[in-house]
Backbone as CSV, one residue per row, in Angstrom:
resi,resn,N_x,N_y,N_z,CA_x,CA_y,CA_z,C_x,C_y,C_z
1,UNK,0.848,-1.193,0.000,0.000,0.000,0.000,0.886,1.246,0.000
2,UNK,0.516,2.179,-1.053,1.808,3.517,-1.137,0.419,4.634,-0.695
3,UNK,0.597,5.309,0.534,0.009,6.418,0.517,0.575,7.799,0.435
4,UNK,-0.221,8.661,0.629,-0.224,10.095,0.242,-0.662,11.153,0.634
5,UNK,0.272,11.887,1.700,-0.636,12.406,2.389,-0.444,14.056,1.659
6,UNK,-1.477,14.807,1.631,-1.537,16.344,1.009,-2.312,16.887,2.001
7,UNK,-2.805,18.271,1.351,-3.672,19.252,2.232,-3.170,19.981,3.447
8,UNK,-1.494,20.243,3.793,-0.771,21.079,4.477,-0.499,22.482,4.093
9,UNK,-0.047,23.329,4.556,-0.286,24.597,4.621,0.322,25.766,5.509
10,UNK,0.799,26.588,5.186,0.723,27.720,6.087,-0.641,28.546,6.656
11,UNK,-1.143,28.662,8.204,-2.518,29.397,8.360,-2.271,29.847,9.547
12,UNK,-3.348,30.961,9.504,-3.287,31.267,11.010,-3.992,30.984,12.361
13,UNK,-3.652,31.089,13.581,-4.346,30.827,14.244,-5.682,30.395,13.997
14,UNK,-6.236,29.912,14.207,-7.624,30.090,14.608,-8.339,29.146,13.256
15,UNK,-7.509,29.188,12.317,-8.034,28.808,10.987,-8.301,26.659,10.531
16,UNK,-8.675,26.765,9.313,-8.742,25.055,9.346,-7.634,24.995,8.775
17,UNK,-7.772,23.674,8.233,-7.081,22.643,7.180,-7.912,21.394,6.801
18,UNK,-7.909,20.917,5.711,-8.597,19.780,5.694,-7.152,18.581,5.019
19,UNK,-6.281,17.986,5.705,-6.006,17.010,5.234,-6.375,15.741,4.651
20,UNK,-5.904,15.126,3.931,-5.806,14.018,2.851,-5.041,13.301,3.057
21,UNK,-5.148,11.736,3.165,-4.408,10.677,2.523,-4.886,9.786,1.868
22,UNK,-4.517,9.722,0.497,-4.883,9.243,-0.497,-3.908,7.558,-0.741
23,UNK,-4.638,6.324,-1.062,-3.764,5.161,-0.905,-3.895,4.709,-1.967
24,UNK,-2.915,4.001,-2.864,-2.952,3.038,-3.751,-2.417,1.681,-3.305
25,UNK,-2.295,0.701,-4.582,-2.001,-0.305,-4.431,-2.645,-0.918,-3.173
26,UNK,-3.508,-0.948,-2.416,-4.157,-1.626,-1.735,-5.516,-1.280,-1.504
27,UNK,-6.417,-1.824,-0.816,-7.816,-1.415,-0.683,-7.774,-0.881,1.102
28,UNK,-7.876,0.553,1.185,-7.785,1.261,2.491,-9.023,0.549,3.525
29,UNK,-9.828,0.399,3.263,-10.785,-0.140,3.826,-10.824,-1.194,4.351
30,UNK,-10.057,-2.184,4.427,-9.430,-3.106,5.388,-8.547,-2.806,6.099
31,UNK,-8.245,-1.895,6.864,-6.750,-1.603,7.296,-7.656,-0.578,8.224
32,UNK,-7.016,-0.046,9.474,-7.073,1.303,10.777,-5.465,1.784,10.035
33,UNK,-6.257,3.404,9.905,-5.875,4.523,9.521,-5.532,5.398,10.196
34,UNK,-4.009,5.880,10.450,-4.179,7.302,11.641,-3.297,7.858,11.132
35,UNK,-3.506,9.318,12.215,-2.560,10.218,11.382,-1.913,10.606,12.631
36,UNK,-0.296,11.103,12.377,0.263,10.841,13.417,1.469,12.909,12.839
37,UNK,2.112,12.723,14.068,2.329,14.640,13.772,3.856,14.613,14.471
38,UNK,4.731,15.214,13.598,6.218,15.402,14.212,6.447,16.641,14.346
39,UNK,6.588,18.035,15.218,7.133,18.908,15.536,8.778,18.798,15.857
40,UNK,8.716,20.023,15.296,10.385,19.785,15.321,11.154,19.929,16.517
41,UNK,12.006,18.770,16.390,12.874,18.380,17.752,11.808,17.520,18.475
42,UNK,11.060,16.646,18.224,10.069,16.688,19.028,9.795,14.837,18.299
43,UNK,9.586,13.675,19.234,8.845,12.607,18.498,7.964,12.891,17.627
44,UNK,7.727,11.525,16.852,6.453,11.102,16.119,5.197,11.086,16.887
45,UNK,3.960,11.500,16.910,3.278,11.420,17.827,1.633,11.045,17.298
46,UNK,0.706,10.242,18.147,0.035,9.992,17.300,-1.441,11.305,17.609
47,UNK,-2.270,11.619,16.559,-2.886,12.155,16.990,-4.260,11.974,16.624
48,UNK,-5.302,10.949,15.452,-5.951,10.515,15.249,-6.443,8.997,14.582
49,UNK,-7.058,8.008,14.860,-7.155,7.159,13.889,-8.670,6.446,13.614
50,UNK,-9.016,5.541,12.570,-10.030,5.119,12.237,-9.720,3.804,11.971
51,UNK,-10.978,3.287,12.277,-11.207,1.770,12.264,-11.316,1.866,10.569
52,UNK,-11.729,0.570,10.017,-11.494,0.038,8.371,-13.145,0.860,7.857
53,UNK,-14.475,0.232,9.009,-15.783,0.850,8.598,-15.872,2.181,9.007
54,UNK,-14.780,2.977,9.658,-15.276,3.747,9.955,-16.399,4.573,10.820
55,UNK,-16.899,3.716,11.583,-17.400,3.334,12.814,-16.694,3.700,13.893
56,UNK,-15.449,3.760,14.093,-14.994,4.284,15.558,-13.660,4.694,14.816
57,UNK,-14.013,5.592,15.821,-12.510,6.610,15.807,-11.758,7.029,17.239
58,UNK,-10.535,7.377,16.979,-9.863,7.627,18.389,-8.719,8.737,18.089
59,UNK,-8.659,9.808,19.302,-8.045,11.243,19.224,-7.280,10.770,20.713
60,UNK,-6.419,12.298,20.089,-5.283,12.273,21.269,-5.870,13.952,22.011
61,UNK,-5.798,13.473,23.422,-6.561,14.018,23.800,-6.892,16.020,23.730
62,UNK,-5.397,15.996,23.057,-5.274,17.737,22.821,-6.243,18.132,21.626
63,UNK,-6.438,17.169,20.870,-7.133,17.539,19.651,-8.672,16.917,19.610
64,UNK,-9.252,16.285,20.888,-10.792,16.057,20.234,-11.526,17.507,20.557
65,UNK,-12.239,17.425,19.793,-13.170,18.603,19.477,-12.655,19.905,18.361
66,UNK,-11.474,19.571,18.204,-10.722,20.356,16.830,-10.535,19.640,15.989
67,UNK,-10.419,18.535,15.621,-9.882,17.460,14.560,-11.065,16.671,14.633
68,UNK,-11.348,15.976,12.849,-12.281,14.997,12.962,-11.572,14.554,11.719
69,UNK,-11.473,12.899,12.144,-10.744,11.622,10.910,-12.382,11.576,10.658
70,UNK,-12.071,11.334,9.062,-13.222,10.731,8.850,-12.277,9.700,7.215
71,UNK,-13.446,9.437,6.949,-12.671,8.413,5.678,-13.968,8.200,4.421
72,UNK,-13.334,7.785,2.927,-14.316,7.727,1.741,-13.597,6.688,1.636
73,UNK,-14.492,5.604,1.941,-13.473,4.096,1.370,-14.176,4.036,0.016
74,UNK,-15.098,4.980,-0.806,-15.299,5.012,-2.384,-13.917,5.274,-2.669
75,UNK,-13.203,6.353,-2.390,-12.468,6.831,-2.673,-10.745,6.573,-2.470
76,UNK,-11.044,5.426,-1.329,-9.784,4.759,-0.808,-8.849,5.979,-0.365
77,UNK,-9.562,7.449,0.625,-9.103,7.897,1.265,-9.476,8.407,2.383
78,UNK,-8.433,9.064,3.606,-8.773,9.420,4.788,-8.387,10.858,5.323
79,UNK,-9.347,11.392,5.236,-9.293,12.743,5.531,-9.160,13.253,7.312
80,UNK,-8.479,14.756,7.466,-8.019,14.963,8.924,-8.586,16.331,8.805
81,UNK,-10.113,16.674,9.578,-10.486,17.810,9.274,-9.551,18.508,10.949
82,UNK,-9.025,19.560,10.664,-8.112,20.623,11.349,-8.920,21.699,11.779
83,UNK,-9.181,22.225,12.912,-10.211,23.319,13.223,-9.875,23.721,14.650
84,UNK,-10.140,25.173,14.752,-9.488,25.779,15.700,-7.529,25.932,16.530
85,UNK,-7.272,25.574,14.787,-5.933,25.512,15.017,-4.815,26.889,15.888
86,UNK,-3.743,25.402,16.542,-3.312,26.467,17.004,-1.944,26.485,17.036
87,UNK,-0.916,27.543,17.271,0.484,27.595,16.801,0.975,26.010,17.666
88,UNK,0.770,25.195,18.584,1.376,24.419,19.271,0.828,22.812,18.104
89,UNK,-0.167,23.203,17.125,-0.117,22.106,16.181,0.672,21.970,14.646
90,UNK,1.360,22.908,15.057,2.483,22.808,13.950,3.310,21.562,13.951
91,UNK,3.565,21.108,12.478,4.205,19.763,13.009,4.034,19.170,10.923
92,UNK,4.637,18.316,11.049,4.768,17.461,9.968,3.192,16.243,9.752
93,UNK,2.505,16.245,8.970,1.313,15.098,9.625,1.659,14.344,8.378
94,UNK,1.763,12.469,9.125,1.928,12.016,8.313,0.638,10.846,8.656
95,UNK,0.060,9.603,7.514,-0.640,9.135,7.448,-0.114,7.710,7.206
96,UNK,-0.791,6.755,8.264,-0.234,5.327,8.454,-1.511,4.537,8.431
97,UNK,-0.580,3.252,8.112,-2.119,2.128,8.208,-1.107,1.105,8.982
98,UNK,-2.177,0.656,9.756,-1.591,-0.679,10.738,-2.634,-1.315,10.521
99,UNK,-2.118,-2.878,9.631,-2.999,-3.869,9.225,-3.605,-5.050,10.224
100,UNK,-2.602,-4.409,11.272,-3.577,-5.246,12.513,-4.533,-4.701,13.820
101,UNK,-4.224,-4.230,14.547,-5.569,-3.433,15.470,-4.761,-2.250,15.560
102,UNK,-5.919,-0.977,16.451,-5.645,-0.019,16.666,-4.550,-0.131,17.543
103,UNK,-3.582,1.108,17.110,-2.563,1.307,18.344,-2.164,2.652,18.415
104,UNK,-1.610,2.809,19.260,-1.211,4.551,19.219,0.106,4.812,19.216
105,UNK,1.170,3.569,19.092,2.448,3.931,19.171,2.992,3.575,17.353
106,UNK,3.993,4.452,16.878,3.885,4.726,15.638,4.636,3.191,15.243
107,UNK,5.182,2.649,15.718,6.407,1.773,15.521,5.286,0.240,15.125
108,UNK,4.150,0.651,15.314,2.830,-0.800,15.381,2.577,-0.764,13.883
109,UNK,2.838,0.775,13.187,2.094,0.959,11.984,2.939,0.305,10.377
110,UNK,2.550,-0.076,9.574,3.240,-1.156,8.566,3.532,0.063,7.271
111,UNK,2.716,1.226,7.217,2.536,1.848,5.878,2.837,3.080,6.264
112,UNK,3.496,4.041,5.681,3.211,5.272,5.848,3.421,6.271,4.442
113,UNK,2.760,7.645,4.812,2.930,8.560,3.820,3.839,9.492,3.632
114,UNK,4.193,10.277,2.902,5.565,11.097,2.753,5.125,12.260,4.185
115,UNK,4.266,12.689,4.362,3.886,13.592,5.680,3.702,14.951,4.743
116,UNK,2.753,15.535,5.163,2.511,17.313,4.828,2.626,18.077,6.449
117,UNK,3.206,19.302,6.188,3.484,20.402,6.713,2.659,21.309,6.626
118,UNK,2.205,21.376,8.423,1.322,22.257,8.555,1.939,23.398,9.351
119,UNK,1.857,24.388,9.033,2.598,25.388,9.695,1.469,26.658,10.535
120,UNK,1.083,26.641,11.627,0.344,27.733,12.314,0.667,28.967,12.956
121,UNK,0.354,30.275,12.683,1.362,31.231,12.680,0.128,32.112,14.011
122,UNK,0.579,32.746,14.769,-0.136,33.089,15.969,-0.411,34.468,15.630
């Protein structure tokens, strides 16, 4: 599975983003999807993911109620809606699939995407 993650940006405070990861070579819809965020100097960290139906989802706790994973398995992608952003979510977001259960540590995940850069300016 080669994914793809887009939809990064320079914005300001307060503003969205709607990220993308887009997958080939495999069918996304069997697989938990998350998206995970590197600030610089700083670990890999995880910060959202989705089950295969899309049925349950799971946030890290700085971001529920600003971020919503959602997913188009028409489309064999998984989107990271960004809202009420703020300069401390700056960071690299990259997009993983772990073909076996949910986990939150990045090292569980089998696939990943090149990462987009989100940059939040105060």
């Amino acid at each position: 599975v080669q994914l793809q993650a887009y939809g990064g940006g320079l914005v300001q405070a307060g503003d969205y983003l709607r990220l993308s990861c887009a997958a080939s070579g495999g069918t996304l819809s069997r697989y938990i999807v998350a998206w995970f965020r590197q600030a610089p100097g700083k670990e890999r960290a995880f910060v959202a993911a989705i089950s295969g139906s899309g049925g349950t989802t799971f946030y890290e706790d700085s971001v529920k109620g600003r971020f919503t994973i959602s997913r188009d398995n028409t489309r064999n992608t998984v989107y990271l809606q960004l809202s009420s952003l703020k300069p401390v979510d700056t960071a690299v977001y990259y997009c993983a699939v772990d073909r076996s259960m949910f986990s939150r540590n990045a090292f569980e995940y089998d696939y990943w995407g090149q990462g987009t850069e989100v940059t939040v300016s105060s």
